[in-house]
C-alpha positions as CSV (number, residue, x, y, z in Angstrom):
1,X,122.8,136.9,60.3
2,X,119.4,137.6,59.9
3,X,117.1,140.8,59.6
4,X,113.4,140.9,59.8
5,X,110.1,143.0,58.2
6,X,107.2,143.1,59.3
7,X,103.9,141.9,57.3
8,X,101.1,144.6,57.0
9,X,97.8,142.7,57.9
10,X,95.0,143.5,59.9
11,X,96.0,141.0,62.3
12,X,100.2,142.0,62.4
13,X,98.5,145.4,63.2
14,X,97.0,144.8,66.9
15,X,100.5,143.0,67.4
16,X,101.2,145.5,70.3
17,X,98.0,145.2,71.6
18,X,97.9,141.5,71.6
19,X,100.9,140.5,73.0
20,X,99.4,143.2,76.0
21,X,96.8,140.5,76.3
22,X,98.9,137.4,76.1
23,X,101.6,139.2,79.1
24,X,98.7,140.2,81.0
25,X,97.1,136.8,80.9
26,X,100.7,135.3,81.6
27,X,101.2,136.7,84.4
28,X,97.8,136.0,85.8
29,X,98.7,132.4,84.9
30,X,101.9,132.4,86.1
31,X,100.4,133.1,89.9
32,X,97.4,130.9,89.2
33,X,99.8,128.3,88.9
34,X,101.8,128.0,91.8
35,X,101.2,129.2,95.7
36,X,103.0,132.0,97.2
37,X,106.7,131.7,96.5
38,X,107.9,128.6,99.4
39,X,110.1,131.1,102.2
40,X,112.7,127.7,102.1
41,X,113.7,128.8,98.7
42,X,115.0,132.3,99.8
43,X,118.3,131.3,100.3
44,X,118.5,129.7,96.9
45,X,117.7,133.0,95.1
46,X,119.7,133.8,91.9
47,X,120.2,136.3,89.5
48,X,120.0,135.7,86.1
49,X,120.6,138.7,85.1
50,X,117.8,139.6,81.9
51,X,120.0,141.1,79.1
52,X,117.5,144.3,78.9
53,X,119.2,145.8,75.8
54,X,117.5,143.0,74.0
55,X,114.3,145.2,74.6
56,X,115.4,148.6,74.0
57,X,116.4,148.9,70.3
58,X,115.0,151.7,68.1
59,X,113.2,149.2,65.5
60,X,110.4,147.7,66.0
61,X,111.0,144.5,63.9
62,X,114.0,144.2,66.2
63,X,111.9,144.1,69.1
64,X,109.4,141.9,67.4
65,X,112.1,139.6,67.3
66,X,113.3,139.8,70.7
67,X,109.9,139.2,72.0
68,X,109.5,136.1,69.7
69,X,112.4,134.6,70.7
70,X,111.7,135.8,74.7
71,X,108.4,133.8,74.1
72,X,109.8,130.6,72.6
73,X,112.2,130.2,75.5
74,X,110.1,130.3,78.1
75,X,107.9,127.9,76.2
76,X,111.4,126.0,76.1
77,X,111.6,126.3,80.0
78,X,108.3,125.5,80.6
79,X,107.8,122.1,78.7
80,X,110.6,120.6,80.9
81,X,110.6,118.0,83.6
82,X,107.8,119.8,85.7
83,X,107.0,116.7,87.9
84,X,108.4,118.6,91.0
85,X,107.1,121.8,90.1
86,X,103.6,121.2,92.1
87,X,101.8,123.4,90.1
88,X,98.3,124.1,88.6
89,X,98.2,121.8,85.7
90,X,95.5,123.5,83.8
91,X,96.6,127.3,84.6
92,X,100.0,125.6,83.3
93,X,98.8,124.0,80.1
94,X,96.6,127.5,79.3
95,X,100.1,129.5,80.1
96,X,101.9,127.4,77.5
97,X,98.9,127.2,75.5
98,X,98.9,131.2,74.8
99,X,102.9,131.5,74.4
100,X,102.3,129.0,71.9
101,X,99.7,131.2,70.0
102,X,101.7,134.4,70.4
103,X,104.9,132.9,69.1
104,X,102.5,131.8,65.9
105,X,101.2,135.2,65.7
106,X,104.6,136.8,65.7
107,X,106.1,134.3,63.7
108,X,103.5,135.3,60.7
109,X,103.9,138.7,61.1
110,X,107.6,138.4,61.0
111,X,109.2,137.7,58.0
112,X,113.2,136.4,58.0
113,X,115.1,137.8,55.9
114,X,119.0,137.0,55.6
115,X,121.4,140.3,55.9
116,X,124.8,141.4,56.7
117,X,123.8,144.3,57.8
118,X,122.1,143.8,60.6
119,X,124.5,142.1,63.3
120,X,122.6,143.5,66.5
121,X,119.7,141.1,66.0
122,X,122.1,138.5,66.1
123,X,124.0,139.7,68.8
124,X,121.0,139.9,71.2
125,X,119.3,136.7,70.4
126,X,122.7,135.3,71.1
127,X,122.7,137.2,74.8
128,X,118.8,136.0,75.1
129,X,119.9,132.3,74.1
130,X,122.9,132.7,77.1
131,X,120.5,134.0,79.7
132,X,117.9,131.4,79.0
133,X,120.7,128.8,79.3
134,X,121.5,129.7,82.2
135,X,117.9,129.3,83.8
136,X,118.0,126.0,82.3
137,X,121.2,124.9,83.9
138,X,120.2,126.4,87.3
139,X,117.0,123.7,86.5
140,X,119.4,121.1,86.0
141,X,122.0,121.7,88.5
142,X,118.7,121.9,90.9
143,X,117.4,118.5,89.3
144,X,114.4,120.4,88.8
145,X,113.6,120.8,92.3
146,X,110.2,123.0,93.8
147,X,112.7,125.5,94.3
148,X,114.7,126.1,91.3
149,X,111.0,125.6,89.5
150,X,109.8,128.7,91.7
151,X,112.9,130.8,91.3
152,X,112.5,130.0,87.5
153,X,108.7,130.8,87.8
154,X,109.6,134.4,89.1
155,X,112.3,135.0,87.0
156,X,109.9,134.6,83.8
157,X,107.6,136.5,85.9
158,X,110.1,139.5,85.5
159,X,111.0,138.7,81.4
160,X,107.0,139.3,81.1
161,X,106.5,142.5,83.1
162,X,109.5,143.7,80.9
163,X,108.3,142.8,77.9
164,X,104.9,144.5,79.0
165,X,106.4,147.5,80.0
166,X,108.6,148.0,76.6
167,X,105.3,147.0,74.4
168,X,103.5,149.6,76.2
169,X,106.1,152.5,75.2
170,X,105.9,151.5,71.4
């Protein structure tokens, strides 16, 4: 089980304000890349379900750490078999290109240390490693289709605006 402090440096400092940046440009990216979500792929919606405990603890290392992990999953998701995805390859590669940076940034600032007493970090990367694993079986089951790539797209779509909107109450 692991527990986590936080580095003081200049740069761990505009953390908050950063990750603000990367969410806002992610999201911006995230439209770039694709059209308008396809109408055939209504009837294909699903529901995920986004564990949002993960994002409401009353540390902020422990949020730090959901947010890292949040980050390295979609980066996960998003260096799959994109072939039928049809998307904008350079709003695509600048997308994964600043998850990339951010998971860096929090990785530095983020130190690991091991700890028994602190099983509720554990416990939600555990429900952020099950929900993630469900998007990437929907992927598979789909074969990676357009439309399990744009249901995907809008779920992560939702992980960032509540990521955004928990950074913005710290």
């Amino acid at each position: 089980l692991s527990s986590t402090t936080i580095i003081s440096s200049p740069q761990c400092n505009h953390l908050p304000f950063q990750q603000r940046k990367v969410i806002e440009n992610g999201l911006r990216l995230l439209d770039k890349m694709g059209k308008k979500f396809p109408q055939q792929c209504l009837r294909e919606k699903m529901s995920f379900r986004f564990p949002t405990q993960v994002l409401q603890p009353r540390q902020k290392e422990t949020v730090g750490v959901a947010i890292e992990e949040i980050f390295r999953h979609i980066f996960y998701i998003f260096s799959k078999n994109l072939t039928l995805a049809a998307w904008d390859g350079a709003a695509l590669d600048q997308f994964q290109n600043g998850l990339y940076l951010q998971i860096e940034q929090l990785e530095a600032c983020l130190i690991k240390k091991h700890s028994q007493h602190h099983w509720s970090k554990e416990v939600n990367r555990l429900k952020l490693k099950k929900y993630f694993r469900k998007i990437d079986c929907f992927l598979k089951d789909k074969q990676h289709d357009l439309c399990s790539w744009e249901i995907s797209r809008a779920e992560m779509r939702r992980c960032l605006q509540l990521i955004d909107k928990m950074t913005r109450k710290l």
